[in-house]
N, C-alpha and C positions, 0 to 999 in steps of 0.2 A: 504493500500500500504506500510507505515512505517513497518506492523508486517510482510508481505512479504520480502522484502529487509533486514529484519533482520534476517531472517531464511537463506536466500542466504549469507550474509554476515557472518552466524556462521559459515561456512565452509572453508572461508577465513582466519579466526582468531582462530577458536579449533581442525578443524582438515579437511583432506580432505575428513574421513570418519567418521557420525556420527548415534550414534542412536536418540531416540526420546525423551529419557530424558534427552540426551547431550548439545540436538538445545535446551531445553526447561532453562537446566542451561546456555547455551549461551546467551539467549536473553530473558529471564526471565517469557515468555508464560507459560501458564498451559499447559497440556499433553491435552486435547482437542483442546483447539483454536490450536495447534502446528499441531497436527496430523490433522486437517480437513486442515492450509494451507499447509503441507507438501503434501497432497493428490492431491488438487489441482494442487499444483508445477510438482508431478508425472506424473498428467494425460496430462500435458500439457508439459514435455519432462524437466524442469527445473531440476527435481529431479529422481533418478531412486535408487531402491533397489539397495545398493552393494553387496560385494561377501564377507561379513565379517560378518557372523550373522541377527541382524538384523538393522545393520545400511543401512544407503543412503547416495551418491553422489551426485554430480554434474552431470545434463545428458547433452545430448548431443545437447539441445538446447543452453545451459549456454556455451558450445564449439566452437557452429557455431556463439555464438554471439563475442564473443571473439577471433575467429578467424578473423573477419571482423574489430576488434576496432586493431589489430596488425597489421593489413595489409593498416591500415591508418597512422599508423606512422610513420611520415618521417625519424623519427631517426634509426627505426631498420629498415628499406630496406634500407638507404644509410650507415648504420654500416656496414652490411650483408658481403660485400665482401671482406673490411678490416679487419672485424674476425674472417671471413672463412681462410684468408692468414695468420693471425695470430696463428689459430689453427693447421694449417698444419706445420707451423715453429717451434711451442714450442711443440705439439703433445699432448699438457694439453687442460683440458677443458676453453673456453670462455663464460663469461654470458656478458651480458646488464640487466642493471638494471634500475629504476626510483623510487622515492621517493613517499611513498605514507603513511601518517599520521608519525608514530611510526617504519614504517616496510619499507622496498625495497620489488618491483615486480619485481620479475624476466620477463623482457619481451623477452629474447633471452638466448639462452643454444644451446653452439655447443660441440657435448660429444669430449672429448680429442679421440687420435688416440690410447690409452691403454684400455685395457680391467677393468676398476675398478669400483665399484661399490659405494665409499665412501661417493658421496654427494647425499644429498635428495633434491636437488633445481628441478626447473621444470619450465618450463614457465606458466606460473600465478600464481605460489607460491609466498608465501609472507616470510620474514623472519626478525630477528631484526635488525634494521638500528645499534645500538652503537654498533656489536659485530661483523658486517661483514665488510671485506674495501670496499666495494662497499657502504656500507651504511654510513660509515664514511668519504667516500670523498664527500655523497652528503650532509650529516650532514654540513660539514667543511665550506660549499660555501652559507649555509642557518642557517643563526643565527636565523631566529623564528623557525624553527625546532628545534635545537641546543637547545635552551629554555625551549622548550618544552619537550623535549627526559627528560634534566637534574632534571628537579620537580621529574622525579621516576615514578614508582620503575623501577631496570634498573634488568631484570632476568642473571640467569648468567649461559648457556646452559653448559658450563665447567669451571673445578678449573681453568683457563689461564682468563675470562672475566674480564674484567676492568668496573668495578660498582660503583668505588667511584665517585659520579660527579666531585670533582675537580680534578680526575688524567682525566676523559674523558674529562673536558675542557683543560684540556692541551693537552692532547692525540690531539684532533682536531683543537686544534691553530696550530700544529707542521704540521699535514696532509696539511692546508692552506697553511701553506708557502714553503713546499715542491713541495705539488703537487703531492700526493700520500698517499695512505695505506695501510696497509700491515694487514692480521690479520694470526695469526700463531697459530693458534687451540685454537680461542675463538668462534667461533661457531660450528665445528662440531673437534674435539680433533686431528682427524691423517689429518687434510685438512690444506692447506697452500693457500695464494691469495695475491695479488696485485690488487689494483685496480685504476685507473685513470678516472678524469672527463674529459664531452664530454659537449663541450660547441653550445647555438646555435648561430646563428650569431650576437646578441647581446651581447653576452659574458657571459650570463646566462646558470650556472651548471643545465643541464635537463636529466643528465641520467650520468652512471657511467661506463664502461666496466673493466671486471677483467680475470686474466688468475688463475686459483686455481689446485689444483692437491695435492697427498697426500705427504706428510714432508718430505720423502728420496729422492721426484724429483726436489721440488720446493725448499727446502732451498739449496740446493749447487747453483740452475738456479739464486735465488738472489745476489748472488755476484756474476754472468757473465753478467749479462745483462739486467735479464729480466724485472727487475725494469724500466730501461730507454726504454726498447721496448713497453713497453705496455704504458707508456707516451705518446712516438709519437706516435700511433696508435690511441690511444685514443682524440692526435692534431688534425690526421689525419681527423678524423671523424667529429670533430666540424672544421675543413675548409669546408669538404663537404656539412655542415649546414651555410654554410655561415659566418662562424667567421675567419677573419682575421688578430686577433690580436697576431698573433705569426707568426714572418718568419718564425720557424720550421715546421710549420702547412702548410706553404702557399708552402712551397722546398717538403714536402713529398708529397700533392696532385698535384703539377704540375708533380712532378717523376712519380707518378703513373700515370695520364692523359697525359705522352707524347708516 
């Protein structure tokens, strides 16, 4: 079962499409035991030939199970409708994210109202928590993550990543006391984002939402506004969860709910 879930798991962590000596440097199997579980995975809808040579995907059972764990969580059907309004307002892309080891899941992607093609996120994509602000505002609110991320190595998808550990613990004291982050083409070069925490009713940081879109739309939107929009929205959502530790939180879901 371990050598199973590690085969499923290289495609989370090396790529969404791999071949059979990829999963094998993934997870360190020999090209037989790889190739009889990957066979199995196939016959049983986990895994299916791609359209790239001779690698494989994710199939469409890994889909429907995935589509059933998204549609149990509270956070993205009561975010849904205040991101959907937020989408429509800024006309940039929305994600929701949640922390998961080293990396953010993208659990929500609402495409902007432009035609652009610049990000590769996707819902159950994974990507690095120190370099995205989704992933640094949920770094900021979890010091044994935070800990953890800083031991290394920190990769650095652009010349703009911040890798030094003591400038990213300061980087993420500053997000903390703010209440926000911003990354400005350290993970993908011409992509810009904002992201804010959604708290649950405990007051525990469990997911992050960001507005991102490419550099000539989002840096001039940062000194109008959209910094402080995507705060309240992101309030908004953790009043929805039950957190009431912010009048602003508690004034924007009664406005919406009257």
């Amino acid at each position: 079962m371990e050598r199973v879930l590690a085969v499923l798991n290289a495609f989370t962590e090396a790529g969404p499409n791999l071949t059979l000596m990829q999963v094998c440097e993934a997870t360190g199997l020999t090209p037989s035991t790889a190739y009889r579980l990957m066979a199995n995975l196939v016959a049983r809808g986990y895994l299916e030939p791609g359209r790239e040579g001779n690698a494989y995907r994710l199939g469409l059972t890994v889909i429907r199970l995935a589509g059933v764990a998204l549609g149990q969580l509270d956070v993205r059907v009561k975010a849904a409708p205040l991101m959907d309004e937020l989408r429509n307002r800024t006309r940039e892309t929305v994600h929701l994210a949640a922390l998961d080891g080293r990396h953010i899941i993208y659990l929500e992607k609402l495409e902007g109202l432009h035609a652009i093609g610049l990000m590769s996120s996707r819902v159950g994509r994974t990507a690095p928590a120190h370099c995205t602000a989704l992933g640094r505002v949920l770094l900021a609110f979890n010091p044994e993550a935070t800990e953890e991320i800083l031991k290394g190595p920190l990769e650095a998808p652009t010349p703009r990543t911040v890798v030094d550990p003591k400038a990213l613990r300061a980087l993420l004291a500053r997000v903390n006391e703010q209440g926000y982050a911003l990354d400005l083409g350290e993970h993908e070069p011409e992509v810009r984002c904002v992201a804010a925490p959604v708290r649950n009713h405990s007051g525990a940081v469990i997911a992050a939402m960001s507005v991102s879109g490419p550099a000539q739309r989002i840096e001039p939107m940062l000194t109008e506004g959209l910094v402080t929009e995507v705060v309240h929205v992101a309030r908004a959502i953790s009043g929805l969860l039950g957190y009431l530790g912010s009048a602003m939180a508690r004034k924007i879901v009664e406005t919406r709910t009257v």
